[in-house]
N, C-alpha and C positions, 0 to 999 in steps of 0.2 A: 076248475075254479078253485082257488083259494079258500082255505079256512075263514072264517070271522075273525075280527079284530078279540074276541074275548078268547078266545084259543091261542093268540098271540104270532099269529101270520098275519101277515100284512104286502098284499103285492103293490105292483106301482098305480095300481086302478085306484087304491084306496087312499092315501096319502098326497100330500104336498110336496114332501119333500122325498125320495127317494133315489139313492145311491148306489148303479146298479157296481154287479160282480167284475165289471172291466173298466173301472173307475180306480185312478190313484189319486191322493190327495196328501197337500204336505199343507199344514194349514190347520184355522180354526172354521169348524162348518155349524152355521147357528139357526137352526130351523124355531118357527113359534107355531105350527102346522103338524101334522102328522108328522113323524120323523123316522123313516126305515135307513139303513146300511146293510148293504153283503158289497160292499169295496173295501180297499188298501187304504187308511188311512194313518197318517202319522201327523200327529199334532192332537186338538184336541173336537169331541163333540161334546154340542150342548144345544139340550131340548128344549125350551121354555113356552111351551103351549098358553096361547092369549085368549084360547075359546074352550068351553064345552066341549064342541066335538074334535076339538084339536087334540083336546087330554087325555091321548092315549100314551101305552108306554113309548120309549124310545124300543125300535126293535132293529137287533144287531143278528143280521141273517149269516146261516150257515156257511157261507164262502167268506162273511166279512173277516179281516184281520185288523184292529186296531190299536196302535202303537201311541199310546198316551195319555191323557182325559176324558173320561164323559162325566157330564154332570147332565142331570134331569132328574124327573119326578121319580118313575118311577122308569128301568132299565128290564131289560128280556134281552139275554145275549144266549144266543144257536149258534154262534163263532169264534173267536178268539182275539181276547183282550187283554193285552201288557199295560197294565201301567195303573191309573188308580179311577175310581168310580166312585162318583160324589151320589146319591138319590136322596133327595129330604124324604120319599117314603119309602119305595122296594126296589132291591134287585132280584129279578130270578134266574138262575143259571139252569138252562136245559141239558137236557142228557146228551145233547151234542156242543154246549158251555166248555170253551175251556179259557179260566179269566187266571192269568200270572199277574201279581199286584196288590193293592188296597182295597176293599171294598167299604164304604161311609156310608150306611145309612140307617132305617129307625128298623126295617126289615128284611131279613137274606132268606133266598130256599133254594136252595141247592137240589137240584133232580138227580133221580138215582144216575150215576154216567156222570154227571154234570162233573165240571175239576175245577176245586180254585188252590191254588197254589200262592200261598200267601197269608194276608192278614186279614178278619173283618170287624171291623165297628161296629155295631147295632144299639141302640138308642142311645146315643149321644146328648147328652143334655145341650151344646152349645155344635149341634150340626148343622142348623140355618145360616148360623153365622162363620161357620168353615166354609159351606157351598160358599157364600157371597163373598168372602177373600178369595178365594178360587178363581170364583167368576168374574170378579172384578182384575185379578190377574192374568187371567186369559184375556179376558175383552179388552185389557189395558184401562180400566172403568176409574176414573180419578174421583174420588168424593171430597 
């Protein structure tokens, strides 16, 4: 059995949405549910949890590879992410993390092992309003 959602595993028992390891995607994937990845993705993810118990982090498992955007609360990556990472609260990079890119958010922890290769942001005074240019240029969102 799986770890708990508070140790930051997450199988497909416990989530909505879940992206297994023999999964490719070229695309935007929009989960408002639990939201796990260990797939091929090239495009963007974004987490936007509608409930209580949906609000957990987005969790990017150790086979995943991701080639582009995530934007969410908060992000937990065990795999490997090119490109930039939007959180209004934290990203954590585990000791099996390895993120090439941007990371945007109010909070980063880097695990011993963990690799970011790149830039980070942390308390941005106007990051609410970065996500939501983001988001609205992924979703095509017209205001």
């Amino acid at each position: 059995m799986a770890q708990s959602v508070d140790s930051h595993v997450i199988t497909s028992e416990q989530k909505d949405t879940y992206l297994g390891e023999e999964t490719f995607i070229q695309g935007c994937v929009k989960a408002e549910g639990p939201f796990g990845c260990n797939a091929q993705v090239s495009g963007a993810l974004v987490h936007m949890p509608r409930t209580q118990s949906a609000d957990v982090p987005l969790w990017v498992g150790p086979k995943a590879r991701i080639i582009g955007t995530i934007i969410a609360k908060r992000v937990v990556i065990h795999g490997r992410v090119e490109g930039e990472i939007y959180a209004s609260e934290h990203v954590r990079i585990s000791n099996y993390g390895h993120v090439t890119g941007k990371v945007f958010c109010k909070g980063l922890q880097l695990d011993y092992g963990g690799v970011l290769n790149g830039e980070s942001t942390t308390h941005m005074k106007n990051l609410d309003e970065l996500i939501e240019k983001k988001l609205q240029k992924i979703l095509k969102i017209k205001k």
